[in-house]
C-alpha positions in Angstrom: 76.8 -36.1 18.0 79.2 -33.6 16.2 77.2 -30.9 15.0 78.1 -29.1 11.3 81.2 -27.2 12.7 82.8 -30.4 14.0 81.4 -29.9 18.0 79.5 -32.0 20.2 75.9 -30.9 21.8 74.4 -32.8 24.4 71.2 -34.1 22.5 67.2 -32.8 23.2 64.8 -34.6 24.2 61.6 -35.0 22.3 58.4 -37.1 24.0 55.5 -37.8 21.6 52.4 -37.6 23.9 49.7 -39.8 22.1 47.0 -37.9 21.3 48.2 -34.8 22.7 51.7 -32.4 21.5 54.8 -32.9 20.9 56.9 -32.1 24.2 60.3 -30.6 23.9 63.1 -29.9 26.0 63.7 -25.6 25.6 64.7 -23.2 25.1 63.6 -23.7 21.4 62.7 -22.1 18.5 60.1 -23.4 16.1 60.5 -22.4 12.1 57.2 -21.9 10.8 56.1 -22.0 7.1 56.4 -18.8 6.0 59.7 -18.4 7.7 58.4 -16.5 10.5 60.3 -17.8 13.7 59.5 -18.3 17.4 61.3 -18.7 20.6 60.0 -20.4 24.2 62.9 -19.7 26.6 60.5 -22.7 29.2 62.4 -25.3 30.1 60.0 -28.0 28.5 57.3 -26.5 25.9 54.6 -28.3 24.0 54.3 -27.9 20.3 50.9 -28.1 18.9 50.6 -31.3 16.2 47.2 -31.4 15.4 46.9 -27.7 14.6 43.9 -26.7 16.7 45.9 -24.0 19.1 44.5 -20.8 19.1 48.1 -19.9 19.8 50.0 -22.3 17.1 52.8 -23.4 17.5 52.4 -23.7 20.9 49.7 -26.1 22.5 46.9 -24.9 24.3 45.0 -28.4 24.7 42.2 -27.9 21.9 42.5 -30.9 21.0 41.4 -32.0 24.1 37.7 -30.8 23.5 37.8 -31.8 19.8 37.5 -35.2 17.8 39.8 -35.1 14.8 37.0 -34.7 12.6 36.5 -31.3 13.8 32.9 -32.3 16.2 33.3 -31.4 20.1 33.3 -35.1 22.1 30.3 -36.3 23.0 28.0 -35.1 20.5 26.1 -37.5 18.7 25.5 -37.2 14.7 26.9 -34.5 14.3 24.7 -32.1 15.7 26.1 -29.1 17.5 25.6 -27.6 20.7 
């Protein structure tokens, strides 16, 4: 697809992992919202999408240990262990 100037790029690849980050093909560089911008030079890196990475943008599995209401897995009413 021709980008603004007219060329072609060969396209990335983005792979939605359910549950889980947002996997994209790198090098890339991630726009955050206060304009602050970071690079990963990997070949594949994993954005966080559920914002529970200690080191945001980047995914550092949190949200494997979490429920999305914030409660580890596994505990029962809400109690805390």
């Amino acid at each position: 697809m021709p980008n603004a100037t007219g060329e072609s790029r060969p396209a990335v690849r983005v792979r939605l992992d359910p549950g889980g980050p947002l996997m994209v093909e790198g090098p890339v560089e991630v726009e955050l919202e206060d304009g602050t911008v970071v690079r990963s030079d990997r070949f594949q890196c994993a954005v966080c999408v559920c914002r529970r990475s200690r080191t945001y943008p980047w995914c550092d599995t949190s949200h494997r240990g979490r429920s999305h209401d914030g409660r580890r897995r596994g505990d029962e009413g809400g109690r805390e262990r």
